[in-house]
C-alpha positions in Angstrom: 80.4 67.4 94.6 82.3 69.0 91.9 83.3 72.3 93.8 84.9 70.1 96.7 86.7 67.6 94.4 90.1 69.2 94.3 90.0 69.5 98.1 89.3 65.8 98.9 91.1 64.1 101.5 91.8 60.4 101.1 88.9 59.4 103.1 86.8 60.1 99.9 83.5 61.3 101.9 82.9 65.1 102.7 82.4 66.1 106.2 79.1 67.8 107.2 81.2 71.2 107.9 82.1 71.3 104.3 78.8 70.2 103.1 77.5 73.2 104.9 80.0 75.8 103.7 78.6 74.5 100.3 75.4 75.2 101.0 75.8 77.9 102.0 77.3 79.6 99.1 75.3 78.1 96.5 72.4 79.5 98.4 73.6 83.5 98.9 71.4 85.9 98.0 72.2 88.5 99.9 75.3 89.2 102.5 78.9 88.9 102.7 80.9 87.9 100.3 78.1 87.6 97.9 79.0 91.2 96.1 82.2 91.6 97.7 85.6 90.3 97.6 89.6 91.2 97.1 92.1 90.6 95.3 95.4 89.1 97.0 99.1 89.0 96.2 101.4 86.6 98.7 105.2 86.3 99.1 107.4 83.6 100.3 111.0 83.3 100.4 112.3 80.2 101.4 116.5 80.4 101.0 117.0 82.2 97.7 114.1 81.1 96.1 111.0 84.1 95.8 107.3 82.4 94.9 104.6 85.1 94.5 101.0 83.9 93.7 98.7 86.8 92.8 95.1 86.9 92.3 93.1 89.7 90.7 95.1 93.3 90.0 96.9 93.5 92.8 100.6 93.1 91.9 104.5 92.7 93.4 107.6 94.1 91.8 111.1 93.6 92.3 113.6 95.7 92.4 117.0 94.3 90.2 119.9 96.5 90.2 117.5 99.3 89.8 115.1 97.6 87.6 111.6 96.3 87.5 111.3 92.4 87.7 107.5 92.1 87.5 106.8 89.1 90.1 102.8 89.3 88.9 100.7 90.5 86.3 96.7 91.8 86.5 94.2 89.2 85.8 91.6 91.6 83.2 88.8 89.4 81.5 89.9 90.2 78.0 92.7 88.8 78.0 92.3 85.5 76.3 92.5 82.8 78.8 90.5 84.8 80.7 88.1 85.6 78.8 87.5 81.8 77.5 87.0 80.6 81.4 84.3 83.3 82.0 82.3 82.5 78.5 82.7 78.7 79.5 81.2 79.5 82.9 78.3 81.4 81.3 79.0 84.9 81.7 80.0 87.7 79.3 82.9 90.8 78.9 81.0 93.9 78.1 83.0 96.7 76.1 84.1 98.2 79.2 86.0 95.2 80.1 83.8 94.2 82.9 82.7 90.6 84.2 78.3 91.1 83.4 78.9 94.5 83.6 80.4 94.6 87.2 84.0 93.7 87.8 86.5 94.8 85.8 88.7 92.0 86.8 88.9 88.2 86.2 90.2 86.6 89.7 89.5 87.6 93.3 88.6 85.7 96.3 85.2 86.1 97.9 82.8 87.7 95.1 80.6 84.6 95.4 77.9 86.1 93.1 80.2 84.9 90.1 81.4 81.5 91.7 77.4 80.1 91.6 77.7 77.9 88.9 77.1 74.3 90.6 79.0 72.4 87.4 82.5 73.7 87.8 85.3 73.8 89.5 86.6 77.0 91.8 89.1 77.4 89.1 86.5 77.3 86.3 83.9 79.6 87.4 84.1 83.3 85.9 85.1 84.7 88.6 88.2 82.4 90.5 90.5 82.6 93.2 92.9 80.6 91.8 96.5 82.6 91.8 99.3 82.3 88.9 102.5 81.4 90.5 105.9 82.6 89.8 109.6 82.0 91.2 112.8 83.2 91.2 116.0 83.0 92.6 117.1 86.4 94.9 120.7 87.4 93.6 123.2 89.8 95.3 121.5 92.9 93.3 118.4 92.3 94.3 117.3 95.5 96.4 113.6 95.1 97.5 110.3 94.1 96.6 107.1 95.9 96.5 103.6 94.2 97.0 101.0 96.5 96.8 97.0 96.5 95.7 95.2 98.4 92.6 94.9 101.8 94.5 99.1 102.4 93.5 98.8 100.5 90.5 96.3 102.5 89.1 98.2 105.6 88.9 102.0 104.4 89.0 103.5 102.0 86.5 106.0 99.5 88.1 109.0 101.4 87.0 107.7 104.9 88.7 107.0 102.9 92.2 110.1 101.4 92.3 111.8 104.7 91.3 109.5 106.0 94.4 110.5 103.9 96.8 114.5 103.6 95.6 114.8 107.5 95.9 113.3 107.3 99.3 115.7 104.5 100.6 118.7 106.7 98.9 117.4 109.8 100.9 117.5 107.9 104.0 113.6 108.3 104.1 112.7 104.6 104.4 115.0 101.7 106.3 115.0 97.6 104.9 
């Protein structure tokens, strides 16, 4: 099945469990997860070294000496690898900038009513789950980090946040 190929174990057969799930999903019409989903942005730090995966618009920020380090950036379905997955996998970006008219973003787990196509992979079907990845290395200037969903995003640009949350650590408001 091509939706479980990535996920294969070296036994080569699916179990029944996963076979199910499959099923399943493909067969939504109405329920959880098949108009609803998130959008997810993870942090580890293992040493010095930072990974952040995001998914969808929600975003993380570091704070360098002051300035913004963007650790993420929002997946919209213009832009142009976006935009080329979602055409492959049959659907369309209206003028708004929305996925068929709906979501007005390009990657988000759950959301099953855009994952239907039987053909592709997760990562190929308009609407994925599959997070970009970045990494750094924490240095001695490095103050905090901010992970936060659309809701701040929408109305603060990475520089005002950070300013927002530096002022309140310099006031004594908020601890690391």
């Amino acid at each position: 099945h091509p939706l479980r190929a990535p996920f294969q174990g070296g036994g080569g057969e699916e179990d029944e469990e996963e076979v199910l799930d499959d099923e399943f999903m493909f067969n939504m019409e109405k329920g959880p997860g098949k108009a609803s989903g998130c959008t997810a942005v993870v942090a580890l730090l293992a040493g010095r070294e930072l990974f952040v995966a995001n998914a969808g618009d929600s975003r993380c920020v570091v704070c360098r000496g002051g300035k913004v380090v963007g650790m993420s950036f929002d997946h919209k379905p213009e832009d142009d690898v976006e935009f080329q997955r979602i055409r492959k996998a049959g659907g369309r970006v209206t003028l708004d900038g929305r996925v068929n008219g709906g979501l007005n973003l390009s990657r988000a787990i759950g959301d099953h009513g855009y994952k239907m196509n039987k053909d592709l992979a997760p990562q190929e079907q308009m609407i994925s789950a599959m997070p970009d990845i970045k990494r750094i290395v924490i240095e001695p200037e490095d103050e905090f980090m901010v992970l936060a969903c659309d809701g701040i995003w929408n109305y603060m640009t990475n520089e005002e946040v950070v300013g927002f949350v530096k002022n309140r650590i310099e006031q004594g408001k908020l601890t690391l």
